[in-house]
C-alpha positions as CSV (number, residue, x, y, z in Angstrom):
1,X,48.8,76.9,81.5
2,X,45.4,78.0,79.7
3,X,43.7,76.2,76.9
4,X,45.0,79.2,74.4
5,X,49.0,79.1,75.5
6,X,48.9,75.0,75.3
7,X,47.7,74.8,71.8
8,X,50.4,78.0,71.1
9,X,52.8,75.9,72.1
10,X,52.0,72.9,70.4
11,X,51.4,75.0,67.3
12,X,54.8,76.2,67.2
13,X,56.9,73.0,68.8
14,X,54.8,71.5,64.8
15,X,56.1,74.7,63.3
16,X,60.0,74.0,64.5
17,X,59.8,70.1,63.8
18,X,58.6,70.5,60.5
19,X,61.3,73.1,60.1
20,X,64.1,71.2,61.2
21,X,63.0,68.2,58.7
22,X,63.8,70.9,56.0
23,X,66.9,72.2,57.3
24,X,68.4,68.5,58.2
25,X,67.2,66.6,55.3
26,X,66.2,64.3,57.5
27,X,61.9,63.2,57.3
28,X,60.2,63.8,61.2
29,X,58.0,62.0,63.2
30,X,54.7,63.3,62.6
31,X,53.1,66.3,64.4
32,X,49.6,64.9,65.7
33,X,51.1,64.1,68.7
34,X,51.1,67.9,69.7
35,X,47.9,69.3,67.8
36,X,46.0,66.3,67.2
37,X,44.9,64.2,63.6
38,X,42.0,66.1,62.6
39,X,42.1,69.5,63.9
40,X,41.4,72.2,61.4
41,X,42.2,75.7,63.5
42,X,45.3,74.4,64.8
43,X,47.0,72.5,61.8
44,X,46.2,75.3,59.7
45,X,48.1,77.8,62.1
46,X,51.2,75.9,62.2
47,X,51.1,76.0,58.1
48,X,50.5,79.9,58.9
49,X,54.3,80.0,61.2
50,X,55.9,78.2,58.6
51,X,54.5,80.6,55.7
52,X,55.4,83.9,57.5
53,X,59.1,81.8,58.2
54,X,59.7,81.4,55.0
55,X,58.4,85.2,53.8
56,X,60.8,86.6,56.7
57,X,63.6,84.3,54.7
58,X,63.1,86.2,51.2
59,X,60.8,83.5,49.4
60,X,57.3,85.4,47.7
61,X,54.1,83.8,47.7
62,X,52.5,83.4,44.2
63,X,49.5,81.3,44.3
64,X,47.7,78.4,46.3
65,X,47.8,74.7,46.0
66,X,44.6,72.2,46.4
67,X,44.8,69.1,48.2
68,X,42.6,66.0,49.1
69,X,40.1,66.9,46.0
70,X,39.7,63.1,45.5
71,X,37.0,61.3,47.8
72,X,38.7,58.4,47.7
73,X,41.8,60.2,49.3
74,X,39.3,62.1,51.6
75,X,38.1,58.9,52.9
76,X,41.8,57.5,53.6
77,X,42.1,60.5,55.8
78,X,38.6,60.7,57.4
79,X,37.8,64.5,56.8
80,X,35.1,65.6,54.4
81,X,36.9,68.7,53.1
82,X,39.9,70.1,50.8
83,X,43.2,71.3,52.4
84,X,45.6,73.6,50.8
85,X,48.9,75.5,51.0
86,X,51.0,78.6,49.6
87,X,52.9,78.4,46.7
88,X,56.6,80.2,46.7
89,X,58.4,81.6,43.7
90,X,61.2,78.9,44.3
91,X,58.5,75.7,44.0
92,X,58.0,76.9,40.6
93,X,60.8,74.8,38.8
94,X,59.9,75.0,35.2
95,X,62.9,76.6,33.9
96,X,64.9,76.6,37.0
97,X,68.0,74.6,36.8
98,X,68.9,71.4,38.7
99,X,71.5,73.0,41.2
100,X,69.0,76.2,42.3
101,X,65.9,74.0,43.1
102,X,65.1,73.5,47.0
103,X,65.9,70.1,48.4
104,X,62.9,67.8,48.3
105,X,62.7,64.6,50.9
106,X,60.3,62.0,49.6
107,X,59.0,63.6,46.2
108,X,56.4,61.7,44.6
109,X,54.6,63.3,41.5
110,X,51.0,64.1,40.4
111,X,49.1,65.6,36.9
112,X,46.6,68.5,37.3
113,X,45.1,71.5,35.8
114,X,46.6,75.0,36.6
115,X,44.9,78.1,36.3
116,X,46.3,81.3,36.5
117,X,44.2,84.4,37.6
118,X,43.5,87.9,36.2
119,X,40.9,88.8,38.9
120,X,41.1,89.4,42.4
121,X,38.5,86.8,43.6
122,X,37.4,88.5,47.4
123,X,33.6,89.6,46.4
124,X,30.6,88.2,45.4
125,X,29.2,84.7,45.7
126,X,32.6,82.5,44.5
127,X,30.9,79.9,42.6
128,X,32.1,77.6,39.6
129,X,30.5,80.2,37.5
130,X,32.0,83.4,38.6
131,X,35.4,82.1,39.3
132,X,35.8,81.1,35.8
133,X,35.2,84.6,34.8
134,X,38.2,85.2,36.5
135,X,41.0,82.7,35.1
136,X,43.3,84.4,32.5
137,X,44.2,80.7,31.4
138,X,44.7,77.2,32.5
139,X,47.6,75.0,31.6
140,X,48.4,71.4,32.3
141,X,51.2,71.3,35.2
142,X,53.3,68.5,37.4
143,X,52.9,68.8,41.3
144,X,56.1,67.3,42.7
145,X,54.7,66.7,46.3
146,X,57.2,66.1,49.1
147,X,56.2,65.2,52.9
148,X,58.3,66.1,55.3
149,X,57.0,63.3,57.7
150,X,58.7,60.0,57.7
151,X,57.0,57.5,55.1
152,X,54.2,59.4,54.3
153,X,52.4,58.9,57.4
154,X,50.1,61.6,57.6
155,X,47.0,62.6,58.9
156,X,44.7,65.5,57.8
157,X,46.5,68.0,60.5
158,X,49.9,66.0,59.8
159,X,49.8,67.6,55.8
160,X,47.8,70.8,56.2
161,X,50.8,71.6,58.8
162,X,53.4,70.6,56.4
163,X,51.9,73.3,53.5
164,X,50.1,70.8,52.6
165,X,52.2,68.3,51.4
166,X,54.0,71.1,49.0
167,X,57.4,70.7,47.4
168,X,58.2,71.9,43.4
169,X,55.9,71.9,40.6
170,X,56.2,72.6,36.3
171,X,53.5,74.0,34.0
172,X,53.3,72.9,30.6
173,X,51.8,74.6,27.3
174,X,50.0,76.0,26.1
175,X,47.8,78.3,27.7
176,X,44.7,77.6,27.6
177,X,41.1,79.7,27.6
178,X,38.8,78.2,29.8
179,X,36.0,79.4,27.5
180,X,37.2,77.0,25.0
181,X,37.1,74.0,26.9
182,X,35.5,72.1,29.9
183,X,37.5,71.2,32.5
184,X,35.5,68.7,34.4
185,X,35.8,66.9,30.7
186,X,39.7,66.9,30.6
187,X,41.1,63.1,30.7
188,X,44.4,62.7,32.2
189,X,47.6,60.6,31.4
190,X,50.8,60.8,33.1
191,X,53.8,58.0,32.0
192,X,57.1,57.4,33.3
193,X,60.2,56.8,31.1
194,X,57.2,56.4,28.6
195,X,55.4,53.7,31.1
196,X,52.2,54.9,31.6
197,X,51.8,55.4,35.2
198,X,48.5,57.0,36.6
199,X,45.0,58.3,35.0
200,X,42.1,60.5,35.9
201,X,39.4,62.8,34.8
202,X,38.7,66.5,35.5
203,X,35.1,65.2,37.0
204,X,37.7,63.6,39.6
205,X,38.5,66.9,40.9
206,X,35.1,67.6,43.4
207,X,33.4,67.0,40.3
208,X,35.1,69.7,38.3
209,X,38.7,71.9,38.6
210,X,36.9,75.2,38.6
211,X,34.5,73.5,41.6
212,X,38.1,73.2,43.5
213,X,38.9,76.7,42.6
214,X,35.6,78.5,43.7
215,X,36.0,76.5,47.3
216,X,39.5,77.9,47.5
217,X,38.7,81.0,46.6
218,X,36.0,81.3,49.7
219,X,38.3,79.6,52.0
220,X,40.9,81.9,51.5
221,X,38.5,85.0,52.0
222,X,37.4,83.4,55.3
223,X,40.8,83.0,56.3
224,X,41.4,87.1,55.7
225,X,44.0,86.2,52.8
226,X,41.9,86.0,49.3
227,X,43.4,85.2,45.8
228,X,44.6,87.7,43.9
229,X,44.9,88.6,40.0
230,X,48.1,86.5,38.9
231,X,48.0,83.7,41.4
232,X,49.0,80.7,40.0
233,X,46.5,77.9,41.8
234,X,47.5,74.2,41.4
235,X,43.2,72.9,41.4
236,X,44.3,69.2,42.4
237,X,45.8,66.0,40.8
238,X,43.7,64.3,38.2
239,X,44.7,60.7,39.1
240,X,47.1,58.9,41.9
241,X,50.6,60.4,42.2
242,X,53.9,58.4,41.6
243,X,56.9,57.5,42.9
244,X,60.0,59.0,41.3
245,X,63.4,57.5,40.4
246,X,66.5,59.8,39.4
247,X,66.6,60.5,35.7
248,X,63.0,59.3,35.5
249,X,61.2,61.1,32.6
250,X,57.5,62.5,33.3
251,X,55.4,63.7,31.0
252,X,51.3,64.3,31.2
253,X,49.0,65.3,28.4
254,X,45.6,66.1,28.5
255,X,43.1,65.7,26.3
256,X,38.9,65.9,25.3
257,X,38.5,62.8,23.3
258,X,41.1,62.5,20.8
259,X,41.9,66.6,21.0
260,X,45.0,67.0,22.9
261,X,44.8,70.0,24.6
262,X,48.5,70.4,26.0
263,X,51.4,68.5,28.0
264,X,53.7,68.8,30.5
265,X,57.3,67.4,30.9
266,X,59.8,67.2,33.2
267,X,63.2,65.0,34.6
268,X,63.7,64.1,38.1
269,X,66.9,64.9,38.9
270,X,68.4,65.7,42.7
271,X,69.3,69.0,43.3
């Protein structure tokens, strides 16, 4: 067997153990064992056979979600780089009721900034400066991320695989023009059942949301699949995520000094 059909068939025996975590309910073992903890081309390629699965099933992509945007977080992991995943219309659970959301396994729960685009972003240089040109508004949102690997033990390759780690996630209000603030100045709090329950800054986010947004927006034109005008892009959690309890009660705000600029709420409950 050559080089090329062994790492095809560990990119799809990845693909089909992820899948069957999803369709059991059941959390896997992780996938490194077949395509290794750190390897960029092929984790990225199984996340590619379980996005064209779940198009072939009736779901719509609508956006992009950031990962690993904290250093401290890169560090855990040993890479020196972002990951990210697709967003489907079905992850988007903002006014979706209980019974119609998808099945999460181990949902934990994190604050960020969403922005939501106007522009096609596939020309041009891609900076902080030119992708903000093309954000029709931001709004404060929830990620609930959901791992289908056991525990959480994951790896770089382990959660780029898995879509990165993806699972539901809420926007708040109210939208936002990113020529009226600075997102790298946005201070973050998120509380449980009114406990409050993680912090952050927007200078937390590779030193700025928008900063997270222009190296998506490249990565995605290198991979042959750029944004697009009304993608919604999740630009990466503000502070540590959170475990979740049923009925538990989540709301983040953020603010600019004592201007708060929106919030976001939502319940945990099992669908």
């Amino acid at each position: 067997m050559t080089t090329t059909e062994t790492h095809s068939h560990a990119v799809l025996a990845a693909a089909e153990r992820l899948s069957s975590a999803v369709n059991s309910g059941v959390p896997t073992q992780p996938v490194r064992d077949l395509i290794g903890a750190a390897d960029v081309e092929l984790a990225y390629a199984v996340q590619r056979v379980g996005v064209q699965h779940r198009i072939e099933s009736g779901a719509r992509a609508i956006g992009r979600k950031i990962g690993l945007t904290s250093p401290a977080v890169q560090q855990q992991l040993g890479v020196n780089q972002p990951d990210f995943g697709v967003l489907f219309d079905d992850m988007d659970v903002t006014e979706t009721p209980v019974p119609q959301r998808p099945r999460l396994l181990q949902p934990r729960v994190e604050a960020e900034l969403a922005f939501v685009l106007d522009t096609d972003l596939d020309v041009g240089r891609l900076d902080a400066i030119t992708v903000r040109g093309a954000v029709a508004y931001a709004v404060p949102a929830l990620e609930i991320v959901d791992s289908r690997i056991a525990d959480w033990d994951i790896t770089f390759a382990d959660t780029v695989a898995d879509n990165a780690s993806s699972g539901w996630f809420v926007l708040g209000a109210p939208r936002l023009s990113v020529n009226e603030f600075e997102p790298r100045q946005v201070a973050m709090t998120m509380a449980i059942d009114g406990d409050i329950v993680s912090t952050g800054t927007g200078s937390a986010c590779l030193g700025d949301p928008l900063n997270a947004l222009a190296w998506l927006a490249r990565t995605a034109r290198d991979f042959g699949d750029p944004l697009r005008a009304g993608d919604i892009v999740l630009s990466g959690a503000l502070g540590p995520m959170a475990p979740l309890h049923p009925g538990a009660r989540v709301r983040s705000e953020l603010s600019i000094g004592t201007t708060i600029l929106g919030a976001v709420d939502f319940i945990w409950e099992e669908s």
